[in-house]
Steps between C-alpha positions, in 0.01 A plus 500: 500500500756385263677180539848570474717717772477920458864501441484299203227751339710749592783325311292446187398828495854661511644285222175582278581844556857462291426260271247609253531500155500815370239683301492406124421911423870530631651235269683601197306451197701231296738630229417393136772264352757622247482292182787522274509384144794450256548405186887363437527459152861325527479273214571728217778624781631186478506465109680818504782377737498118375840560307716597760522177686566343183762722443649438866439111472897479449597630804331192691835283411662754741302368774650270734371122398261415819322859384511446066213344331555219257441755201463896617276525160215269574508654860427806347274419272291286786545829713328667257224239404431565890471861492320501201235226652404819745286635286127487621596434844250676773610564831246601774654559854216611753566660834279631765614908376537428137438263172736496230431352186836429291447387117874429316386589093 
């Protein structure tokens, strides 16, 4: 004889009956993860284009004076220091679907 009531067997019993995990053979197999690789090679991009914002340095004394920089040709030429600092730079950005791999030549 059991030592708890019949209606509380009868209880466990029902919610056992719903609640089972189901079968692993029924489970979606997992889905292999996309990997994605680039190469960027923005460096010599940025060679190529490096005269143009020398060439529209002048137009930053038409900007307002809160918005100019002291000297529009040492911002450019900093702008480009940064751009051309890039180079070598490896970005890895994992998800659970996919890794991508991002290297900036």
């Amino acid at each position: 004889m059991p030592a708890y009531p019949r209606a509380v067997s009868r209880f466990a019993e029902a919610v056992t009956e719903g609640s089972l995990p189901p079968s692993p053979r029924l489970a979606a197999p997992p889905r292999p993860r996309t990997v994605v690789r680039l190469w960027l090679p923005l460096t010599p991009l940025f060679l190529l284009l490096s005269p143009f914002p020398l060439l529209l340095a002048p137009l930053a004394w038409l900007a307002p004076p809160a918005l100019r920089p002291g000297n529009p040709y040492a911002a450019a030429l900093a702008l480009g220091r940064l751009l051309l600092s890039l180079g070598g730079t490896i970005v890895h950005v994992d998800t659970a679907d996919a890794l991508i791999s991002l290297r900036i030549l």
